[in-house]
C-alpha positions as CSV (number, residue, x, y, z in Angstrom):
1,X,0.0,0.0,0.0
2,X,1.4,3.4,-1.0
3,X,1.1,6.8,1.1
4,X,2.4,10.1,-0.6
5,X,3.8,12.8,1.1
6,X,2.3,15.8,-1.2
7,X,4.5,19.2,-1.0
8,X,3.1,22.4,-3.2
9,X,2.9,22.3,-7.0
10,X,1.1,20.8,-9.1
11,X,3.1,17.4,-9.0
12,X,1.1,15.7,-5.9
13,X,-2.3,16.0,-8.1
14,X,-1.4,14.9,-11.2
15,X,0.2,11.9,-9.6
16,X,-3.2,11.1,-7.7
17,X,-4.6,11.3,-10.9
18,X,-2.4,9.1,-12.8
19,X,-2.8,6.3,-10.0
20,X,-5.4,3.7,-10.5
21,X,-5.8,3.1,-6.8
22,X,-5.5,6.3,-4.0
23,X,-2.9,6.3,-2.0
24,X,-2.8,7.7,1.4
25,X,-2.1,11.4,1.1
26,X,0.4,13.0,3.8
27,X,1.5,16.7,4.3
28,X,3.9,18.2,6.3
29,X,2.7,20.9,8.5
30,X,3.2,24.1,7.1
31,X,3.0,22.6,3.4
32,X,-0.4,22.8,2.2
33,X,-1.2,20.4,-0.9
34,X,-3.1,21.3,-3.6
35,X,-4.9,17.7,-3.0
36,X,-7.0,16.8,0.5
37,X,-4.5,15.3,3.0
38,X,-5.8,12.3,4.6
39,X,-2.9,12.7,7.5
40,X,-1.0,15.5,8.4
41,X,2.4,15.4,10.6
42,X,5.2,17.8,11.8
43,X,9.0,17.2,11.8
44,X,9.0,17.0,16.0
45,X,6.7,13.9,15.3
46,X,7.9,11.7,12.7
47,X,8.5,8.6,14.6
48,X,5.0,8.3,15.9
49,X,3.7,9.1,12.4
50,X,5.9,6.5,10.5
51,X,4.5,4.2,13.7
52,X,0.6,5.6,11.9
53,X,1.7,4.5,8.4
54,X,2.9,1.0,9.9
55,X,-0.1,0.4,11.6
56,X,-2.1,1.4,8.7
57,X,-0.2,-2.0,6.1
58,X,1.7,1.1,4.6
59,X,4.6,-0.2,2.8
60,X,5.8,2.2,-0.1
61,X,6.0,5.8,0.3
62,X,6.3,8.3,-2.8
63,X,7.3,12.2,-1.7
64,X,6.5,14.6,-4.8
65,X,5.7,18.5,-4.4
66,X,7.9,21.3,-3.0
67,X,8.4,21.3,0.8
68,X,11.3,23.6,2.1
69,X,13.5,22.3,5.1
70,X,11.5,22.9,8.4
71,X,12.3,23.7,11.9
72,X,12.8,21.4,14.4
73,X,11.3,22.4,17.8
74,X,13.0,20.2,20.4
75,X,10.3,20.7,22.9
76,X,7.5,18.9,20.8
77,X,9.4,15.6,20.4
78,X,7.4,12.7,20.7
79,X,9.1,9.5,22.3
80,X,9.4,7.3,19.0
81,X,11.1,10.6,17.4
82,X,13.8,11.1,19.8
83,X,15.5,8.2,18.8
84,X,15.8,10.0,15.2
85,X,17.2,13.4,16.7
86,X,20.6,12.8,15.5
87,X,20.0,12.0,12.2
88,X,16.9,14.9,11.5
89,X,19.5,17.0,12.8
90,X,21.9,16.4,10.7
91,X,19.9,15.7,7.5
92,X,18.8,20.1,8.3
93,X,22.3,20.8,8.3
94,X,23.0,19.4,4.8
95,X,21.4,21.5,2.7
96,X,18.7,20.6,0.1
97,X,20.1,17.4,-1.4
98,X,21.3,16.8,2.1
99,X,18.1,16.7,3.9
100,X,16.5,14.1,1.1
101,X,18.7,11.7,1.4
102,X,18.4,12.0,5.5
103,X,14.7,11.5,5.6
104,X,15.2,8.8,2.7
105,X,17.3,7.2,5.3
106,X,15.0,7.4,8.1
107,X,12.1,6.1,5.5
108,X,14.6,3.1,4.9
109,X,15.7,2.4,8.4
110,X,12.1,2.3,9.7
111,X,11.2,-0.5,6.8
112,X,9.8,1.4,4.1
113,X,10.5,1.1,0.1
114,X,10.9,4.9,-1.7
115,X,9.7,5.0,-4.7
116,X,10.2,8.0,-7.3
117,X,7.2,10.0,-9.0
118,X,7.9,8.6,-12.1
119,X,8.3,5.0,-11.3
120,X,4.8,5.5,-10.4
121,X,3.5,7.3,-13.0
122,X,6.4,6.9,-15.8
123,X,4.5,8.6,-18.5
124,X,5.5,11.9,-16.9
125,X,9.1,11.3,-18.3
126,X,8.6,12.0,-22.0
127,X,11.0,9.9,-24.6
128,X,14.0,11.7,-26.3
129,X,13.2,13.6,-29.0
130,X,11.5,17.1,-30.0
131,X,7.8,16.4,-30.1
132,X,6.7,20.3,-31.3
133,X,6.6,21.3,-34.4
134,X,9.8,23.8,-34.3
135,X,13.3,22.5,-33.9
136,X,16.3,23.3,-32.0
137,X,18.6,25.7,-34.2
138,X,21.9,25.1,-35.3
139,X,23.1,27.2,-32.2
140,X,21.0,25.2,-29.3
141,X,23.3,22.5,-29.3
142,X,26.2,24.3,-28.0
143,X,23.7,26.4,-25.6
144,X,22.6,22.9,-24.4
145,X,26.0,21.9,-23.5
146,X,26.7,24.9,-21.9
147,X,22.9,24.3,-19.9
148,X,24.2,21.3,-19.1
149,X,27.6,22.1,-17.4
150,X,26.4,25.2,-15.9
151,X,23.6,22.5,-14.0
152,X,26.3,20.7,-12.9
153,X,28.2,23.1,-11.6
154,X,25.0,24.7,-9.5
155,X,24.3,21.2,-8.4
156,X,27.6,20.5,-6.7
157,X,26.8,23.8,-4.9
158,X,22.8,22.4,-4.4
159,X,21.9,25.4,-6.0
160,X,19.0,24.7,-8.4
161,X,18.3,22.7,-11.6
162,X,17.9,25.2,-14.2
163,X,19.4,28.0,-16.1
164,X,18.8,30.0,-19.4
165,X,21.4,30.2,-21.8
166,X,21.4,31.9,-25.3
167,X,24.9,32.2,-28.0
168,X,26.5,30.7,-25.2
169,X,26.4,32.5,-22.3
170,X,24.6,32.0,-19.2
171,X,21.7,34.9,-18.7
172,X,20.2,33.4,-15.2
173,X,20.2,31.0,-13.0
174,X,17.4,28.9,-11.1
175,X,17.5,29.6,-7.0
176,X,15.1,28.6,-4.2
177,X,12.3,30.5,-6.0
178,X,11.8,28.1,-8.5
179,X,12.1,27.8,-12.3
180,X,9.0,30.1,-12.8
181,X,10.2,33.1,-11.1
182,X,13.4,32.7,-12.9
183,X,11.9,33.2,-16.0
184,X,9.7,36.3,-14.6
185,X,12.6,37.7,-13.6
186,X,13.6,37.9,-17.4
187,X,10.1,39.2,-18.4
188,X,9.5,43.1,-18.8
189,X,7.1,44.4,-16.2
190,X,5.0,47.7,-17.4
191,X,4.2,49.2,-13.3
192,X,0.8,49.5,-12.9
193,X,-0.6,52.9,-11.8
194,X,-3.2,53.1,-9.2
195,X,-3.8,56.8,-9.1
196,X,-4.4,57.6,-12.2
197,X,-7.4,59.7,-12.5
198,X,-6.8,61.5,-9.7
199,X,-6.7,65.0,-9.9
200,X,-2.9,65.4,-8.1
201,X,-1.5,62.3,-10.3
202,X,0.7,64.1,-12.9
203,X,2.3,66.2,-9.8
204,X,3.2,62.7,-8.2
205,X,4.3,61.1,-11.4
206,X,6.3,63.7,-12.3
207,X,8.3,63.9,-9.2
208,X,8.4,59.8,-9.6
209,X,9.7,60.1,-12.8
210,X,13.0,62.6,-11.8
211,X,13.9,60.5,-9.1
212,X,13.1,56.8,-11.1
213,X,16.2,54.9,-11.9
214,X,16.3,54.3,-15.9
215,X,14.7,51.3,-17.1
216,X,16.9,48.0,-17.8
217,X,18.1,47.7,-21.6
218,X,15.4,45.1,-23.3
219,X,17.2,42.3,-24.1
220,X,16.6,40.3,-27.2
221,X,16.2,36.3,-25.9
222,X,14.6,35.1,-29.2
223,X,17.8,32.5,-29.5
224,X,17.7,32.1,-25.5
225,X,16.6,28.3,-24.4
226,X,15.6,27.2,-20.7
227,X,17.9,24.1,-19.7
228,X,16.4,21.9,-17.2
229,X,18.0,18.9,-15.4
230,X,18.6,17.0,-12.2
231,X,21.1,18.0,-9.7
232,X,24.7,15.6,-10.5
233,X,24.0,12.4,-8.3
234,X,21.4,13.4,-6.9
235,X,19.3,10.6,-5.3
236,X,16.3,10.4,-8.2
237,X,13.7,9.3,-5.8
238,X,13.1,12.6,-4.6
239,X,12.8,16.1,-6.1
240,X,13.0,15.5,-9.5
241,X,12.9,18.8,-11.3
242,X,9.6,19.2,-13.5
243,X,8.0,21.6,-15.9
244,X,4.3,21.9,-16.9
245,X,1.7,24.7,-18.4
246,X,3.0,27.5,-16.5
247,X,6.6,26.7,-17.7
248,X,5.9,26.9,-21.2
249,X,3.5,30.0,-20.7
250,X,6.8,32.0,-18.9
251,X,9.2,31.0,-21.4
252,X,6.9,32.6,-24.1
253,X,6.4,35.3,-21.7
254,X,10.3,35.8,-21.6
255,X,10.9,35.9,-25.3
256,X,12.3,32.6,-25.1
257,X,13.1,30.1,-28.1
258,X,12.4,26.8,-26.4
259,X,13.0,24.6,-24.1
260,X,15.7,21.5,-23.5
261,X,15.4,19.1,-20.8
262,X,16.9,15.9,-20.1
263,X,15.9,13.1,-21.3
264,X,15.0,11.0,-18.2
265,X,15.8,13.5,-15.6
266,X,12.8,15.9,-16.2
267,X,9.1,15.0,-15.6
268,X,6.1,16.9,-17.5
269,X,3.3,17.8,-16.6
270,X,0.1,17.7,-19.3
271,X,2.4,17.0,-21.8
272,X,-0.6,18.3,-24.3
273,X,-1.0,21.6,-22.9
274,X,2.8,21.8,-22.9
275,X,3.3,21.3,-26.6
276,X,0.4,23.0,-27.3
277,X,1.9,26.5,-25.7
278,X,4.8,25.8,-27.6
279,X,3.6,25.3,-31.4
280,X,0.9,28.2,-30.5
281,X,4.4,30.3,-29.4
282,X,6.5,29.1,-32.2
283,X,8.5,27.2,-29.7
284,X,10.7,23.9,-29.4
285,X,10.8,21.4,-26.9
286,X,13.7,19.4,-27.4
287,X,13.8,16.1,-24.6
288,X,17.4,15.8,-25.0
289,X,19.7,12.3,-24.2
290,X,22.4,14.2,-21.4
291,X,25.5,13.8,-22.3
292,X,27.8,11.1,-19.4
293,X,29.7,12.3,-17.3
């Protein structure tokens, strides 16, 4: 029998949907899912909640969805999680990657078999290839190559799993924000004006204007591509990076050409709505085989 432990994002729901069967649906306090929990549990209490799952014939556990490290409050302990002190305490200290593999650990120790969001829904890995209409350009092979190292190198820092790249050169990089607001970040943003109308507007916006900075220089990212992959040996089971709708929707938003993720490394979500964004944008997706290392 399988429980999930459901973070944010749209990952935890598309997984319950993909299932045949329901699992048991966990959250971490703090950590709302976008998917009703049947259980929820704090950090200070994992022992007696892995005790629950027991008790309950659970013997698989899936974690998909974003949940950031929490704090450990010492002085809600429960007996059957003092035993684990050591190691939660450790696992915080370790950064992102770190912590995964700790509570991995403790998941193992206790009995339990982790299993990763695509071994049980595979279909969200797409097969190599470039399933949109528009293909990579001659130049997105070397920007791949350079999405790929500068991936790597984030990674050994646990940095993030994504960058954009165009002619070359890195433009950004992914931190704890998230893909999404990477790409934001790169997207012009008119200010809105909530006064306007009012009778004492153009005194106030002319005063704003003298002491505004000058606007950044547009740049043109109509070669740019958005390079997405795991983390260097990073334990697969967990945190897999993943793209969807919303992805595709900021790339176009951004200017961007396409899109190149790894082959295998990189789940999708609504695969459909994804290409369709793209050929409706002019855009590629190109599922590309990484390169070893």
């Amino acid at each position: 029998m399988l429980a999930l432990i459901a973070g944010t994002g749209d990952l935890p729901a598309a997984l319950v949907t993909a299932l045949p069967d329901r699992p048991l649906i966990c959250a971490l306090e703090g950590f709302s899912p976008r998917v009703t929990a049947d259980v929820t549990f704090s950090i200070e209490r994992l022992g007696g909640f892995l005790a629950d799952l027991r008790a309950r014939g659970i013997t698989h556990i899936c974690m998909a969805g974003a949940v950031r490290r929490p704090q450990v409050r010492l002085r809600r302990l429960d007996l059957a999680t003092v035993p684990l002190v050591p190691v939660i305490l450790r696992a915080m200290r370790s950064g992102d990657d770190g912590a995964l593999r700790g509570f991995i650990a403790v998941l193992e120790a206790k009995g339990f078999t982790v299993v990763a969001a695509h071994e049980v829904a595979p279909d969200l890995l797409p097969p190599p290839g470039v399933p949109t209409r528009v293909q990579p350009g001659p130049g997105h092979t070397l920007d791949a190559l350079m999405g790929q190292g500068q991936v790597a190198l984030m990674g050994t820092a646990d940095l993030g799993q994504a960058c954009v790249v165009q002619d070359g050169r890195v433009l950004a990089t992914e931190d704890d924000a998230g893909t999404d607001a990477m790409l934001a970040r790169l997207t012009p943003v008119t200010p809105r004006k909530p006064m306007e109308g009012d009778p004492l507007w153009w005194v106030i916006d002319t005063i704003a204007d003298q002491f505004a900075p000058p606007p950044p220089p547009e740049v043109d990212l109509s070669r740019a591509i958005l390079f997405k992959a795991p983390k260097p040996a990073q334990d697969r089971r967990a945190d897999l990076p993943v793209i969807g709708v919303g992805t595709a929707i900021t790339a176009a938003a951004a200017g961007l050409a396409g899109l190149v993720i790894e082959a295998g490394g990189v789940m999708v979500l609504d695969r459909a709505g994804v290409i369709d964004v793209l050929d409706a944008q002019g855009m590629f997706l190109w599922v590309r085989e990484g390169d070893a290392r």
